[in-house]
C-alpha positions as CSV (number, residue, x, y, z in Angstrom):
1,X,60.1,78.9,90.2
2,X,61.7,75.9,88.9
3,X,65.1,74.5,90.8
4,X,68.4,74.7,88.5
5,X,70.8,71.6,89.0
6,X,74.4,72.7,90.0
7,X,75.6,69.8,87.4
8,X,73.9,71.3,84.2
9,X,76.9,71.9,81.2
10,X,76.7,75.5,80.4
11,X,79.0,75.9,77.5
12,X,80.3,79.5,79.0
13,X,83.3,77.5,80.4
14,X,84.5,77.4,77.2
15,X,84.5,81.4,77.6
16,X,86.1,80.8,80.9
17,X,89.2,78.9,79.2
18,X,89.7,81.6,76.9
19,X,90.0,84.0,79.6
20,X,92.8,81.8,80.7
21,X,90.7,81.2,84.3
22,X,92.2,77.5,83.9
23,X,94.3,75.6,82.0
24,X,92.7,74.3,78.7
25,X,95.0,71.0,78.4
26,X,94.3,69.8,82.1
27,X,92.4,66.3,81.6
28,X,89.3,67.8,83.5
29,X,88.8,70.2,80.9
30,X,89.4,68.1,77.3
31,X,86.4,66.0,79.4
32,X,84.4,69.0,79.6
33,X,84.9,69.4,75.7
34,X,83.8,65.8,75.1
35,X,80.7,66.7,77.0
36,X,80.1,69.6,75.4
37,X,80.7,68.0,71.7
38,X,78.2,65.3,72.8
39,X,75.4,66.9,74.4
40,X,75.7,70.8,73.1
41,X,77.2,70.8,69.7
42,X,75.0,70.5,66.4
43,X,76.5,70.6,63.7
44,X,78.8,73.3,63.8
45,X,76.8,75.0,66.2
46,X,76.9,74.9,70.3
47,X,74.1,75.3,72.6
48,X,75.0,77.3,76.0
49,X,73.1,75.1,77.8
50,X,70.1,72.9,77.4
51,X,67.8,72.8,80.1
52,X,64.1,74.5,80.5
53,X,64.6,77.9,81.3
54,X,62.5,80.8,82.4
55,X,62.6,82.0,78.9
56,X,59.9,81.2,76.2
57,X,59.9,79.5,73.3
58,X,62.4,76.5,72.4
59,X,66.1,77.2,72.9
60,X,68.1,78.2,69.8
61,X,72.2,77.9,69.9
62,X,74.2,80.8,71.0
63,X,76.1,82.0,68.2
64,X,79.5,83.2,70.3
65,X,79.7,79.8,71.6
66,X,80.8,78.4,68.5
67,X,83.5,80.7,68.3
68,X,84.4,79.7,71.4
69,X,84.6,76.5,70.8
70,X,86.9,77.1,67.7
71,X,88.9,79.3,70.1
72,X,89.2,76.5,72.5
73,X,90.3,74.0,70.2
74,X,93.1,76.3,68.7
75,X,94.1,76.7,72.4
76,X,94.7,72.6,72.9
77,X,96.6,72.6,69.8
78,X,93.7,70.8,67.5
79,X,94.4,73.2,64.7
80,X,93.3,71.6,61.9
81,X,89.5,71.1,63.6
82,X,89.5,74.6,64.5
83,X,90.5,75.6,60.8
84,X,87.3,73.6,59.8
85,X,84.8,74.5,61.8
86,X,85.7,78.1,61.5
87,X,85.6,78.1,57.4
88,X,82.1,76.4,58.0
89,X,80.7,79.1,60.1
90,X,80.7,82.3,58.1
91,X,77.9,80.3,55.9
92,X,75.7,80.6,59.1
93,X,75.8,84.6,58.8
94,X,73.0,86.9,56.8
95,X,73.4,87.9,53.2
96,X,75.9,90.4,54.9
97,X,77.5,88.6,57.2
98,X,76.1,89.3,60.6
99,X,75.0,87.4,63.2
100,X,72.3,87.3,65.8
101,X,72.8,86.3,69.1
102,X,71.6,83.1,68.8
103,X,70.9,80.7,65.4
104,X,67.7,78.4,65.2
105,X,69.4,74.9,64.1
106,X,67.1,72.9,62.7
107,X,65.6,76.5,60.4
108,X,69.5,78.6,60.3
109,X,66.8,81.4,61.4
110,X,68.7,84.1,63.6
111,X,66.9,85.3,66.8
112,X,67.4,87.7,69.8
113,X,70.0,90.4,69.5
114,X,70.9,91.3,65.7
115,X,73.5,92.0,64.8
116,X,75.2,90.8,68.0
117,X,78.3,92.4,68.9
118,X,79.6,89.7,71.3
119,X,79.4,87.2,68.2
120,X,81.5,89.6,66.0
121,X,84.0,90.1,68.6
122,X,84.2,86.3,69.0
123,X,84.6,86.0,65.3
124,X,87.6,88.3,65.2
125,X,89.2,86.7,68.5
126,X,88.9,83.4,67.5
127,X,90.4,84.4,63.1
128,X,93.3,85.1,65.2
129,X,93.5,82.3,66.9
130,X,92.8,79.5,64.4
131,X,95.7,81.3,62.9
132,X,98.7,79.2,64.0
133,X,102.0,81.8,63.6
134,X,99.8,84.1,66.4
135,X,99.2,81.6,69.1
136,X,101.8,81.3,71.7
137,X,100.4,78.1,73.7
């Protein structure tokens, strides 16, 4: 059984923002965004975490969390980056435009869960977020 370290960046805080659990403009969290832009973000896509797991196989992103992430930076006001990334991420969809839960980065191959419910529910959220005249932060 291998020991987890309590200072691993797990990108589920970003889901925590968007459930209002803090406040997304204090200092502490815009740092927690830097770190998660440098050491989880590919491309347009965002790890949830990237340590050795118990699970098998190398570790693919997790498709909600780039929603998130678009979420989040509607919420600090950085409109204009979460207009961009979120035009950019239909392209990582099937033919039809579902997701899996989680998207290979180097391949675009989808993996686990498909189609993933969370990640369409994230899309949705998040289209009404990047959406300026609906925010009220």
């Amino acid at each position: 059984m291998q020991a987890y370290d309590s200072d691993v960046l797990d990108a589920f805080v970003l889901r925590c923002a968007l459930s209002e659990a803090f406040d997304v403009n204090d200092p502490r969290f815009a740092s927690t965004m830097e770190a998660i832009d440098r050491e989880l973000l590919v491309d347009d896509l965002v790890y949830r975490y990237r340590i050795d797991d118990i699970m098998e196989g190398d570790g693919a992103t997790f498709a909600a969390c780039a929603f998130w992430h678009v979420g989040c930076l509607a919420m600090r006001g950085k409109f204009d980056e979460a207009q961009s990334l979120f035009d950019r991420l239909p392209a990582r969809g099937n033919d039809l435009g579902l997701f899996g839960e989680e998207i290979d980065a180097a391949t675009g191959e989808h993996r686990g869960n498909f189609p993933q419910g969370f990640t369409h529910m994230a899309i949705i959220n998040h289209a009404l977020r990047v959406d300026r005249k609906s925010l009220q932060y």
